[in-house]
C-alpha positions as CSV (number, residue, x, y, z in Angstrom):
1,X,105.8,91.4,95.7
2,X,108.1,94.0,94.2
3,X,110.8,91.2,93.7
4,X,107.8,89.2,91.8
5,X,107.0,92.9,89.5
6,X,110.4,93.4,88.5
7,X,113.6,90.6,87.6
8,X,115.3,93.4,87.3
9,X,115.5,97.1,87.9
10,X,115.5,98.1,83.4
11,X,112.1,95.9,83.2
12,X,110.6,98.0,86.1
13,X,111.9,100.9,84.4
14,X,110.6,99.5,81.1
15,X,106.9,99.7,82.6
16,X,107.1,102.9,84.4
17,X,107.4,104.6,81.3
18,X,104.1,102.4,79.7
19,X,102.1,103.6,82.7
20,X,100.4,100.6,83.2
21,X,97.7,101.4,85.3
22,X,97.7,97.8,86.7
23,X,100.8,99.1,88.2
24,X,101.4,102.6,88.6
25,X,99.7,105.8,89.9
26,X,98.7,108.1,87.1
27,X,99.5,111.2,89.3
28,X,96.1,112.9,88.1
29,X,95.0,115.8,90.0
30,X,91.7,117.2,90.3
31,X,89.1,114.1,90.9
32,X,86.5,114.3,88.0
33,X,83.1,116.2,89.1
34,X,81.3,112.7,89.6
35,X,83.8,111.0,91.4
36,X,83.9,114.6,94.1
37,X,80.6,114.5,94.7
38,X,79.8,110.8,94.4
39,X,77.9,109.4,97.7
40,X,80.9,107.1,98.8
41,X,83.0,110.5,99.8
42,X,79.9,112.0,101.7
43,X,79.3,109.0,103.7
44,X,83.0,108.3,104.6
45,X,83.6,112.0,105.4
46,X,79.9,111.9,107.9
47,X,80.3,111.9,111.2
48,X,84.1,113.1,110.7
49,X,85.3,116.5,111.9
50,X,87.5,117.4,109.4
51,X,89.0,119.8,111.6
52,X,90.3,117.3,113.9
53,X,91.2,115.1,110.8
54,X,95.4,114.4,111.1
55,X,96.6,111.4,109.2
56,X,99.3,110.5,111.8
57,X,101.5,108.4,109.4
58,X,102.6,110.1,106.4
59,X,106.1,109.6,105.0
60,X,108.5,112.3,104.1
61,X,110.8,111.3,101.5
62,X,113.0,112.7,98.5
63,X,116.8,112.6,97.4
64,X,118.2,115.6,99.1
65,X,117.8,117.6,95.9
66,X,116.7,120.9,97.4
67,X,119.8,120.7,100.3
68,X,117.1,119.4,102.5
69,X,119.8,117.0,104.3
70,X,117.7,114.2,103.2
71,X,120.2,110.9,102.4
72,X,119.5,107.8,100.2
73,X,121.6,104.7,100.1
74,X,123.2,103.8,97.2
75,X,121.6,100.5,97.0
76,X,118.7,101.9,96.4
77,X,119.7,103.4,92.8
78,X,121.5,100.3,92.1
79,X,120.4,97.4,89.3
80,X,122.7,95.5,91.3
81,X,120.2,95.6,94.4
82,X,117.0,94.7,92.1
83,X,114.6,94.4,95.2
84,X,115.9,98.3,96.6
85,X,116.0,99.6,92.9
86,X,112.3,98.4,91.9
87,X,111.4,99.5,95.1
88,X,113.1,103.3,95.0
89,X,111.0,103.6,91.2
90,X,107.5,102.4,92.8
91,X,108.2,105.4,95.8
92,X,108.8,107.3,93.1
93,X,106.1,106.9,91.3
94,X,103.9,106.7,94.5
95,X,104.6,110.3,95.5
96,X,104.4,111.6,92.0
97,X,107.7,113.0,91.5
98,X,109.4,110.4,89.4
99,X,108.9,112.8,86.4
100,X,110.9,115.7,88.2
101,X,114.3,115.0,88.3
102,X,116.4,117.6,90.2
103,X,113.9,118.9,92.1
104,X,112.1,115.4,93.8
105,X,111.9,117.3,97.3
106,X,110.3,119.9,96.2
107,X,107.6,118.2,93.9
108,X,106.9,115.6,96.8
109,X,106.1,118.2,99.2
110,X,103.8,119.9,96.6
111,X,102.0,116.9,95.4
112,X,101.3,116.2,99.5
113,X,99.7,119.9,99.4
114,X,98.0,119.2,96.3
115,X,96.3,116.0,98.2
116,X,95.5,117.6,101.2
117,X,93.6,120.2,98.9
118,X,91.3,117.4,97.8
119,X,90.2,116.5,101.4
120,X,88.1,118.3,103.4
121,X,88.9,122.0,104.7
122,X,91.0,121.6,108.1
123,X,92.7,118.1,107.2
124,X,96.2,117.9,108.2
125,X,99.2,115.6,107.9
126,X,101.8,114.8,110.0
127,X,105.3,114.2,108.4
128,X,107.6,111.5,109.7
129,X,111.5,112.6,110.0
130,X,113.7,109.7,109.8
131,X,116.8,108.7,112.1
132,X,119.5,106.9,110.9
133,X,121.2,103.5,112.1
134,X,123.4,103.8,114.9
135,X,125.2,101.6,116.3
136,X,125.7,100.3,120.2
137,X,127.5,102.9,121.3
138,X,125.7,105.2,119.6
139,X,127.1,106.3,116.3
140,X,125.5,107.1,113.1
141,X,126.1,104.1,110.8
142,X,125.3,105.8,106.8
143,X,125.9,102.5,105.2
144,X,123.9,100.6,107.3
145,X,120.7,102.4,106.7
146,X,118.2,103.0,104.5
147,X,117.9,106.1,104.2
148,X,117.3,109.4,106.4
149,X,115.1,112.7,106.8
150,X,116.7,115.2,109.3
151,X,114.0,116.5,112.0
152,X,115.3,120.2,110.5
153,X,113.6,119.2,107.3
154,X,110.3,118.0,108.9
155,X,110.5,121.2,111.1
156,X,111.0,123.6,107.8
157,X,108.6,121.7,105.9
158,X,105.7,121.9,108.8
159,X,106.9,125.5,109.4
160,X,106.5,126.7,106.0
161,X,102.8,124.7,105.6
162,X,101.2,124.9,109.0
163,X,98.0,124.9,107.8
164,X,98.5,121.6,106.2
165,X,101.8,120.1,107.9
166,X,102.9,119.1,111.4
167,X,105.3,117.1,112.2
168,X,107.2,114.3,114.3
169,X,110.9,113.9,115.3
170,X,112.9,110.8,114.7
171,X,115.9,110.7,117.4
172,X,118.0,107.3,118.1
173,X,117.9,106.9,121.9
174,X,121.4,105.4,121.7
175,X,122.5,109.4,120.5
176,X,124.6,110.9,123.3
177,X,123.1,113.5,122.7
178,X,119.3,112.1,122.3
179,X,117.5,114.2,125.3
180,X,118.9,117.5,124.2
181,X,117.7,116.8,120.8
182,X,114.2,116.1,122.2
183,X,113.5,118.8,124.2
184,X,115.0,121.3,121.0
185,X,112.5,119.3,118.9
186,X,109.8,119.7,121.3
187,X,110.7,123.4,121.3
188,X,110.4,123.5,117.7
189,X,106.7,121.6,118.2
190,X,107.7,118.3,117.0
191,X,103.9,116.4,118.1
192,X,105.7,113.1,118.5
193,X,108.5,110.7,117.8
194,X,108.9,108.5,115.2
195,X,110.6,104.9,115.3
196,X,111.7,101.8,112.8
197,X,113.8,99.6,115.3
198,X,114.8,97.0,112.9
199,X,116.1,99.5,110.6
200,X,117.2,102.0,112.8
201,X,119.2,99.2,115.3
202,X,116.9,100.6,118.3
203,X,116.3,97.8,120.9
204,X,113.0,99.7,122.6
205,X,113.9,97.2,125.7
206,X,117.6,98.3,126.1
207,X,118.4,100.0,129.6
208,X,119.9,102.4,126.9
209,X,116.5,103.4,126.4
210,X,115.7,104.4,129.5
211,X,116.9,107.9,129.7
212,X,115.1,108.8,126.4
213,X,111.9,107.7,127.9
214,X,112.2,109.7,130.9
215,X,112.5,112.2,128.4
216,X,109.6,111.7,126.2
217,X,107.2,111.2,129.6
218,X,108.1,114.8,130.7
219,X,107.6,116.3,127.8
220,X,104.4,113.8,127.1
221,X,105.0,113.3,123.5
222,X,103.4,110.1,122.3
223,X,106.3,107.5,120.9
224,X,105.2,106.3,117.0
225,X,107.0,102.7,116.9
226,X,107.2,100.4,114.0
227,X,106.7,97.0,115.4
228,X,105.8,93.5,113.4
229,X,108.1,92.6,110.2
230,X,109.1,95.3,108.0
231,X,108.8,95.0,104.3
232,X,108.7,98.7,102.9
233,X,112.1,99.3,104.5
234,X,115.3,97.2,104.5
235,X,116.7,96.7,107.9
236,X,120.1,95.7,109.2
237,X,119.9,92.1,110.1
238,X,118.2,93.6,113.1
239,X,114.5,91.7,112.2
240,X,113.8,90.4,116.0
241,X,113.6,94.0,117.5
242,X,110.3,94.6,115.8
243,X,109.0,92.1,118.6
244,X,106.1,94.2,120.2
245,X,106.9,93.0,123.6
246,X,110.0,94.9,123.3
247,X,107.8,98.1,124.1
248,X,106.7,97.4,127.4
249,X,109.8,98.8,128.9
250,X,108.6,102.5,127.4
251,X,104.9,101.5,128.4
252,X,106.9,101.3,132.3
253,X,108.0,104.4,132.0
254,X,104.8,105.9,131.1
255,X,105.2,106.9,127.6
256,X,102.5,106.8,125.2
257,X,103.2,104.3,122.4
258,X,101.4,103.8,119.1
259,X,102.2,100.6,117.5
260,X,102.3,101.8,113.7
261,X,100.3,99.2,111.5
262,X,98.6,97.0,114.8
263,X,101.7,94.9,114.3
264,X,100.1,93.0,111.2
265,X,102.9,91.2,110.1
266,X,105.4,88.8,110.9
267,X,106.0,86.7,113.7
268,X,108.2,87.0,117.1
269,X,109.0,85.2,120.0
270,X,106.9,85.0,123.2
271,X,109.3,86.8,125.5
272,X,106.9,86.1,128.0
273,X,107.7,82.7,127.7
274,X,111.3,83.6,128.3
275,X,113.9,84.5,125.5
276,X,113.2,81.1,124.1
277,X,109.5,81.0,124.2
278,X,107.4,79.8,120.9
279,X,107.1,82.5,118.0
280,X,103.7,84.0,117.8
281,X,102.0,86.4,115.6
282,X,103.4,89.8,116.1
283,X,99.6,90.5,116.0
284,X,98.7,88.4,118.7
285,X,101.8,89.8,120.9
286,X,100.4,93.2,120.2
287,X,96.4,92.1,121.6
288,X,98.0,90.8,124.2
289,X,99.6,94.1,125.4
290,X,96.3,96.0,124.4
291,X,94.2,93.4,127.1
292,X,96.3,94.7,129.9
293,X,94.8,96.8,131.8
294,X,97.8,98.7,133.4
295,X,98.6,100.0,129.5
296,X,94.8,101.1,128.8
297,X,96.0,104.8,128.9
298,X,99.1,104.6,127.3
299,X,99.2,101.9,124.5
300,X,98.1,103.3,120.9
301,X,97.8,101.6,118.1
302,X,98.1,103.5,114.3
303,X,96.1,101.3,111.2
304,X,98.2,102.2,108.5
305,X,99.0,99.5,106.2
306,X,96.6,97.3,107.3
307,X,94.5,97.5,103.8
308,X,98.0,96.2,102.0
309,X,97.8,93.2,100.4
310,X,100.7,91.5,102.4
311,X,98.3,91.8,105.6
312,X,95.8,89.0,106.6
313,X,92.1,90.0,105.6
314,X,91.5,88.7,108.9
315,X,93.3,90.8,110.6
316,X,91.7,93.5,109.3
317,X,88.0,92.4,110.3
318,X,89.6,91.7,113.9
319,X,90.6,95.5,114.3
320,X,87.0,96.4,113.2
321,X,85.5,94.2,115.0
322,X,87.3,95.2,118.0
323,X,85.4,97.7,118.8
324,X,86.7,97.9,122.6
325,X,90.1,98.9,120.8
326,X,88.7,101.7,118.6
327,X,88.9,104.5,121.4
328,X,92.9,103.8,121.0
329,X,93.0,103.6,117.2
330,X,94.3,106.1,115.2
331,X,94.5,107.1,111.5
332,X,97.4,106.8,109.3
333,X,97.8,106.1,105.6
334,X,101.4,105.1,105.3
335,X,101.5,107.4,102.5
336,X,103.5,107.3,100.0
337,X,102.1,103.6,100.1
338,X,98.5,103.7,99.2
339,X,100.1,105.0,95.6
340,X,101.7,102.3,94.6
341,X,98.2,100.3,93.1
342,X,99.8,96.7,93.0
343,X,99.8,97.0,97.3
344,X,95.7,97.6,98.0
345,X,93.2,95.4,96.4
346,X,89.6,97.1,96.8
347,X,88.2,94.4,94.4
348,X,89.7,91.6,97.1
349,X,88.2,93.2,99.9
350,X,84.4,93.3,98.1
351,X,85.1,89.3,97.1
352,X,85.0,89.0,101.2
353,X,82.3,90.6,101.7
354,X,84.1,93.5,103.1
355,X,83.4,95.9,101.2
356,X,80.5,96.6,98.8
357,X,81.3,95.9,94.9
358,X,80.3,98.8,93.3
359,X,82.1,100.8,95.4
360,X,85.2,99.3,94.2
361,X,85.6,101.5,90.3
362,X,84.7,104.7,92.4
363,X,88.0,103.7,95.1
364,X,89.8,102.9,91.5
365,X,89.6,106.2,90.1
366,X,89.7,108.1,94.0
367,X,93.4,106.1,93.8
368,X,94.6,107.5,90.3
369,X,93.9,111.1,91.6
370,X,94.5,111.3,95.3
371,X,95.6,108.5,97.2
372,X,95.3,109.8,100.4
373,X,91.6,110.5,99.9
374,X,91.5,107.2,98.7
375,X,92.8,105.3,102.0
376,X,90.5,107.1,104.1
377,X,87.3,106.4,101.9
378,X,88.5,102.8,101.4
379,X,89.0,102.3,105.6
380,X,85.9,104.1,106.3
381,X,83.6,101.5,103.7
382,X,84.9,98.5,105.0
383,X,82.9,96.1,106.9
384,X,82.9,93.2,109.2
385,X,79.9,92.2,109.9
386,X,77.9,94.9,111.5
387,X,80.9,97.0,113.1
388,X,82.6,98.9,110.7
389,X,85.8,102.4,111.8
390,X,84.2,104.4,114.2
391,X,84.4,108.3,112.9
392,X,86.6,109.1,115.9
393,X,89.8,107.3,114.8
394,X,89.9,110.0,111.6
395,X,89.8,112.5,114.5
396,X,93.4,112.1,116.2
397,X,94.5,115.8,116.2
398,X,93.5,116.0,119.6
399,X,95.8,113.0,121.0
400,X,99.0,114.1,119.3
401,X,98.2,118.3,120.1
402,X,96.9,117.3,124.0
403,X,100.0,117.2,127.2
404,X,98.4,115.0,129.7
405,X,100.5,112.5,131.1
């Protein structure tokens, strides 16, 4: 899609300075009085304790600007990496801070306040740090990834915002020194851990795991793991480790695993078949692992992303329709994603029947003022049928604050 909006990186830049709305977030704050108190926010908030409300998926990003640590690959600013360029300008814009140049971490941070303030009272996020590549034996590879948030960031950014931030590690089990730095970010009250295996070069069946997990099942933090194909981020040629299957080694050990975004995308192959089995939907890996019984009490699933318009509709009604899954479901809005207005189509989710059309202007302007209000209003309207998201997957404060093994 974003190769498709811009040929090149001065075009995209051309159009974020139009502000076409077709494309970009206006970054409005405030919602106008009779979009606040308009019926679609009362019913999607019913039924939802907004105390126990914690989007589980929320990006933290920036440039590094404030000395937060926080590192960027070059690519990513270059016209001669189109793709990485257009896609650094929609973040940008998706987060609100492309207009504040030398202070991007900052702004990004304040915007995310700003958006919390236009939920209900009690609403929390929790902000994703962000490991970088390492290699097999270990070793932090700069060039070969995208781009990375230290957990000290996360940890300063929750600390100095409690009421609205929490937060989740990101440590490379590879790291020779990975179980110290677990147990200091548990100290530091890091609620779980965050991975991206194809970008970060993490092979979640590796025997190099295993200590890590041993790790994570003492200290019963849940593990947040990226699995299906990976579009927002580039990885490193390392596509295949997105495989859900992969995770049954940490399931073994007794970890608690969410599978960020139901594994919605992509395809893999059927290791149960043996290394040479058929590919399959990633999706259909991932219901297979949610049907066993043996992983009823540790296998998670996140449905952030799932609204995008690179995901199957399909898909989408079988999650909702799945209403044996929804005890294990758990909010997350992928944010800075639900921004960037080319990726979620309300209006293609009322032509199938999904969602009701004149609900679709109201999600419009919801979008141009607070995104994150917007995904959860948007997941909570949608339909299949007669089944629709139970109010207790906007409730998942309690399984990321909760020790039980």
């Amino acid at each position: 899609m974003f190769g498709a909006l811009a040929a090149g990186g001065v075009g995209l830049s051309a159009l974020v300075a139009l502000r076409s709305p077709l494309l970009f977030n206006d970054c409005r704050t405030q919602l106008p009085k009779t979009a606040a108190t308009h019926d679609l926010i009362e019913s999607a908030w019913a039924g939802v304790d907004a105390r126990r409300f914690l989007d589980c998926h929320v990006h933290l990003v920036g440039t590094g600007d404030s000395g937060s640590g926080i590192e960027v690959n070059p690519r990513m600013s270059s016209l001669f990496h189109p793709l990485q360029y257009a896609q650094r300008l929609f973040y940008l814009n998706a987060g609100c801070v492309h207009d504040a140049p030398g202070r991007i971490d900052d702004s990004y941070v304040e915007r995310m306040q700003n958006l919390v303030d236009g939920l209900r009272p009690g609403s929390r996020l929790l902000l994703l740090a962000f490991d970088r590549f390492h290699d097999e034996q270990g070793r932090a590879d700069p060039l070969r990834s995208s781009f990375y948030v230290p957990d000290a960031y996360a940890q300063a950014v929750a600390a100095s915002h409690p009421e609205t931030f929490a937060w989740a590690a990101s440590i490379h089990p590879y790291r020779t020194d990975c179980v110290d730095a677990l147990a200091a970010a548990e100290r530091s009250g890091a609620l779980a851990v965050k991975w991206l295996p194809p970008a970060m070069g993490i092979d979640p069946s590796s025997p190099r795991c295993d200590r890590f997990y041993a790790a994570l099942a003492a200290h019963r933090l849940p593990l947040i793991s990226h699995a299906g194909e990976e579009k927002a981020v580039h990885g490193a040629g390392q596509e295949a480790l997105g495989n859900p299957l992969l995770l049954r080694r940490a399931l073994d050990h007794g970890v608690r695993v969410v599978v960020a975004h139901c594994a919605s995308l992509g395809s893999a192959v059927d290791l149960d078949d043996g290394p040479n089995g058929p590919l399959l939907p990633c999706f259909d890996l991932f219901s297979r692992l949610m049907g066993e019984a043996r992983y009823e009490k540790l296998l998670f699933a996140d449905i952030s992303a799932l609204t995008l318009r690179n995901r199957s509709a399909e898909i989408v009604r079988t999650v909702i329709e799945r209403s044996e899954w929804h005890p294990r479901l758990l909010n997350g809005s992928d944010y800075p994603l639900p921004g960037i207005v080319p990726l979620i189509s309300p209006a293609e989710f009322a032509e199938r029947g999904m969602l009701l059309p004149a609900a679709v202007p109201v999600l419009e302007v919801i979008r141009q003022h607070n995104p994150l209000l917007f995904d959860f209003v948007l997941k909570r309207q949608l339909s299949a049928g007669a089944h629709r998201f139970v109010a207790s997957i906007f409730e998942t404060r309690a399984f990321f604050e909760r020790k039980t093994a």
